[in-house]
C-alpha positions as MATLAB code, in Angstrom:
seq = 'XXXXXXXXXXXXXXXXXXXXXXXXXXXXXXXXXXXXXXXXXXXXXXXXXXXXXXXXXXXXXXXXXXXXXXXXXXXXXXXXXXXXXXXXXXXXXXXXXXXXXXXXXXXXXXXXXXXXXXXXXXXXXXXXXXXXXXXXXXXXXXXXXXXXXXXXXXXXXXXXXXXXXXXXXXXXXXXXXXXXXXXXXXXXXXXXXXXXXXXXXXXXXXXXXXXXXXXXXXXXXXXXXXXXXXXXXXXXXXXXXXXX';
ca = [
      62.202   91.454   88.081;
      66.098   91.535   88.987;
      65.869   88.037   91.001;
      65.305   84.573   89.379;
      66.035   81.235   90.488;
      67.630   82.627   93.301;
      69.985   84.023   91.460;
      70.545   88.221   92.710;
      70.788   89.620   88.294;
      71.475   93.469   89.785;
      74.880   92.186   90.670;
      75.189   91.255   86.427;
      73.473   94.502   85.526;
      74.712   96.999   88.309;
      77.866   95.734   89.231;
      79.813   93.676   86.447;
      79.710   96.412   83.434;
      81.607   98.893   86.029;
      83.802   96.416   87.328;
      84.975   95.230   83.654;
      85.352   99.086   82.198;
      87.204   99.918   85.883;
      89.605   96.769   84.723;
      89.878   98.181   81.508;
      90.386  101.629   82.051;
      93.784  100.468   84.727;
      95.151   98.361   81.603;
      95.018  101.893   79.332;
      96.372  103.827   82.199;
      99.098  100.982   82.529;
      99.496  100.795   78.335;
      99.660  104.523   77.462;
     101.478  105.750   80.092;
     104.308  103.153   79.614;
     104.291  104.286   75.740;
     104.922  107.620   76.455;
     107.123  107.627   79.246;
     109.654  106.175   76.053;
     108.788  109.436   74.475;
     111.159  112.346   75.885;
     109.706  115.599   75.583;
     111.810  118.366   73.079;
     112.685  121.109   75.978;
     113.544  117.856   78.799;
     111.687  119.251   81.163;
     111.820  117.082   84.284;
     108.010  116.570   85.912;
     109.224  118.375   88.985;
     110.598  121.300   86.644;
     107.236  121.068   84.616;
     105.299  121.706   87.599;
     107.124  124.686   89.367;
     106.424  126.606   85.627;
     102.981  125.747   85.858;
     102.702  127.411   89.317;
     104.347  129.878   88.097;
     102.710  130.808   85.623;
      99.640  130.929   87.485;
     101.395  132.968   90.259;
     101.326  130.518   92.880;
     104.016  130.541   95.358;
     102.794  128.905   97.969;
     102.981  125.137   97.219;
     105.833  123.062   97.769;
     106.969  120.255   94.861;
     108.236  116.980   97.301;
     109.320  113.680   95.899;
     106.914  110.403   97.266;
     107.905  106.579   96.671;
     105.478  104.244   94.583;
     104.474  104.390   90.919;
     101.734  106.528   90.165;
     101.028  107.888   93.579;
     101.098  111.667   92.189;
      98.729  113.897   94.363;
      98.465  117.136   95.212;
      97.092  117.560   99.372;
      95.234  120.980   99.664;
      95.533  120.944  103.063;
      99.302  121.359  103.351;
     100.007  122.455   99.873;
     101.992  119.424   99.204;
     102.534  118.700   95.170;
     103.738  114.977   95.613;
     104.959  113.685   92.593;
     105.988  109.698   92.239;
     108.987  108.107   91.073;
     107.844  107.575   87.631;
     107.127  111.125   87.221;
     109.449  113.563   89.638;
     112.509  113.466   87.450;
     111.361  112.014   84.286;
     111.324  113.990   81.247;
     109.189  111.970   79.468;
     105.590  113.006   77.905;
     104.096  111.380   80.111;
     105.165  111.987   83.185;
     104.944  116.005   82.962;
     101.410  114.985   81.620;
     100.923  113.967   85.037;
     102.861  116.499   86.967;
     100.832  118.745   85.187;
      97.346  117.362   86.056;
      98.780  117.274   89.710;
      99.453  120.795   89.322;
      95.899  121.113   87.768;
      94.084  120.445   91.022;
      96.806  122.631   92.800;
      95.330  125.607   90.321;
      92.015  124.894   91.521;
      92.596  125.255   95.151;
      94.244  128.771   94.386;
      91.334  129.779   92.512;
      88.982  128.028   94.673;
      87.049  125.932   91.829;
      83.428  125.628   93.258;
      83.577  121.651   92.169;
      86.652  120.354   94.152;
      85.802  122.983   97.322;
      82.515  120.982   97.402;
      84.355  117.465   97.413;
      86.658  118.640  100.231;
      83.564  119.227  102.340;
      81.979  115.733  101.220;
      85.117  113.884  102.450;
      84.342  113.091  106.000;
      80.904  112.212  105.328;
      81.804  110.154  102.313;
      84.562  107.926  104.254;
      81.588  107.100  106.759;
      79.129  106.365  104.011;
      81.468  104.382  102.252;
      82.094  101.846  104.972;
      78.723  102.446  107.298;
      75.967  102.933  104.709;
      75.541   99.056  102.617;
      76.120   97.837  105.977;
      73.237  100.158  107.980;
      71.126   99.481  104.576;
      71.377   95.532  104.516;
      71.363   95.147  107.954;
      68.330   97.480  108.755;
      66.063   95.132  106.124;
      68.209   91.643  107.164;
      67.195   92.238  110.861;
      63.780   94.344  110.701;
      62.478   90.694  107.984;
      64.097   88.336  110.655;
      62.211   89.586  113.723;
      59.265   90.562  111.758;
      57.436   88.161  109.466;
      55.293   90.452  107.716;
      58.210   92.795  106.904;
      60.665   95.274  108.099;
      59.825   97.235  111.424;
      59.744  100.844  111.061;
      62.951  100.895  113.302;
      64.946   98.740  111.145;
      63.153  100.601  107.805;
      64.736  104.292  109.292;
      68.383  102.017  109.594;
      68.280  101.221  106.395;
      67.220  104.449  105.096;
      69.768  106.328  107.170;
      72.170  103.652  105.388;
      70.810  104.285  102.026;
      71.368  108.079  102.595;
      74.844  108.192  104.357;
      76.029  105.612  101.101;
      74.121  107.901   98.233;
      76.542  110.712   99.907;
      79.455  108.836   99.382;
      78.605  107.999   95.796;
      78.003  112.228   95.308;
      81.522  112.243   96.263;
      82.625  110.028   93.243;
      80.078  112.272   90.842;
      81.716  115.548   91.860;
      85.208  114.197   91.484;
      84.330  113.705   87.695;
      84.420  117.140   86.672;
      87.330  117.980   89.167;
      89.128  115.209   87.605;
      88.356  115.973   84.052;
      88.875  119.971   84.447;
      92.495  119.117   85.999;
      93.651  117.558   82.811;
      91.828  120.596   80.786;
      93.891  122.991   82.771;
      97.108  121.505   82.704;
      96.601  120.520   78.877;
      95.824  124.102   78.038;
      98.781  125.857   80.521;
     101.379  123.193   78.564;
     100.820  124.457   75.454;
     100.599  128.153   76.728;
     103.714  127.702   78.843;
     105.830  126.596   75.750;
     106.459  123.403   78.018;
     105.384  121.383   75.041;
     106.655  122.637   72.109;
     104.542  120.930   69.304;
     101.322  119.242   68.935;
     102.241  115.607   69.143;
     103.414  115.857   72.577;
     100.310  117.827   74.060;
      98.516  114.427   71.946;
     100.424  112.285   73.920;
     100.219  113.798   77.323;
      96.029  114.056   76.481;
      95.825  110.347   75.793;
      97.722  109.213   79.209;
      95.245  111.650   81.038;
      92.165  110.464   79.799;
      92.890  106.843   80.244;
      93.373  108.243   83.968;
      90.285  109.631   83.601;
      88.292  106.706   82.163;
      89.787  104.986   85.900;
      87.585  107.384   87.984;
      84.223  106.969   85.986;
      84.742  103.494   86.403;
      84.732  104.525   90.004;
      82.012  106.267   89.463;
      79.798  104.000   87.701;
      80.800  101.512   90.111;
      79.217  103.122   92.997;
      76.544  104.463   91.448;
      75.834  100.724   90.562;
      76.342   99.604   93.977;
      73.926  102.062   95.549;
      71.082  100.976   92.765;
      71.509   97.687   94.041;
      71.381   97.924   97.221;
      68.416  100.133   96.812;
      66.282   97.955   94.672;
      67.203   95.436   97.538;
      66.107   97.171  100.171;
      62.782   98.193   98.413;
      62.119   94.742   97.119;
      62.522   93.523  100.849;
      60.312   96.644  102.481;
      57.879   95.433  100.211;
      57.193   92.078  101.637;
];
């Protein structure tokens, strides 16, 4: 029902809704945080200074706050407990940027108390990075090869491929579901611990710091969405072409 004229209509419905809210979503991240990173917050609390209360407050000790080049690179790498926290953020003492250093420190929170959601996306990772790149290739190629030596259809050797594709991609796309409510529970937590921590003084800035975050957040369910699209594709594909 998705093909006419020759023309493949799962890349309009799957692919191009995703693709325009991903494009959106980076022009609100781009918008918002540029607003208020004019705005200085009342105590001047530097993002760097922002996070080492937060992990304070929480009684963690144990991760290190280090400085990394680019704009908007902030991360926070369980594996070493490195907080890295970008240029527009590390010494800023705007709204926005401790919005951000606190988010960082967010995920940093969760690894202490080992939050079930991002423990299970650490354990995803390696099988996501090979789904990512191995699985629409295993898929397409496993029906593209099993129709071309087989004129009445896929052979059941090139059927498994593509199954074993279809699988190996549906695990990366579980990667981009579970990083949802990581995501969006980082921004709760740091939100929350502002306010606590008398790092934000008043409601306006905790308003501020809550719209840059969930532009940020809108970025990864376009991710999301985008995958999720891609795998429906790619699996009404390989059905419609199993069927022959």
């Amino acid at each position: 029902m998705f093909y006419y004229y020759g023309f493949d209509w799962t890349y309009l419905v799957f692919i191009v809704p995703a693709m325009l809210l991903s494009v959106i979503a980076q022009a609100m991240v781009k918008s918002r945080f540029a607003k208020y990173d004019r705005v200085q917050t009342k105590r001047n609390l530097t993002g760097a200074q922002a996070a080492a209360l937060l992990l304070q407050a929480n009684g963690i000790t144990d991760v290190q706050i280090k400085h990394i080049g680019g704009e908007l690179t902030d991360n926070y790498n369980p594996s070493t407990k490195v907080l890295s926290l970008s240029d527009a953020t590390y010494s800023s003492t705007s709204i926005a940027a401790v919005g951000v250093a606190a988010h960082e420190t967010g995920h940093a929170i969760q690894h202490h108390v080992n939050y079930f959601p991002l423990v299970f996306r650490r354990t995803l990772v390696p099988v996501a990075n090979i789904g990512s790149r191995l699985g629409p290739v295993m898929a397409l190629a496993g029906i593209g090869f099993g129709i071309g030596l087989s004129s009445k259809g896929p052979t059941p050797l090139f059927q498994l491929i593509a199954n074993i594709g279809l699988i190996l991609f549906g695990l990366s796309v579980l990667f981009y579901i579970v990083t949802l409510p990581v995501e969006f529970n980082a921004s709760h937590r740091a939100l929350k611990i502002l306010k606590e921590s008398g790092a934000f003084t008043d409601s306006q800035e905790v308003s501020g710091a809550r719209k840059v975050l969930w532009a940020a957040a809108m970025t990864y369910v376009a991710s999301a969405l985008t995958a999720i699209g891609s795998f429906l594709r790619i699996l009404l594909l390989v059905r419609r072409r199993s069927d022959r």
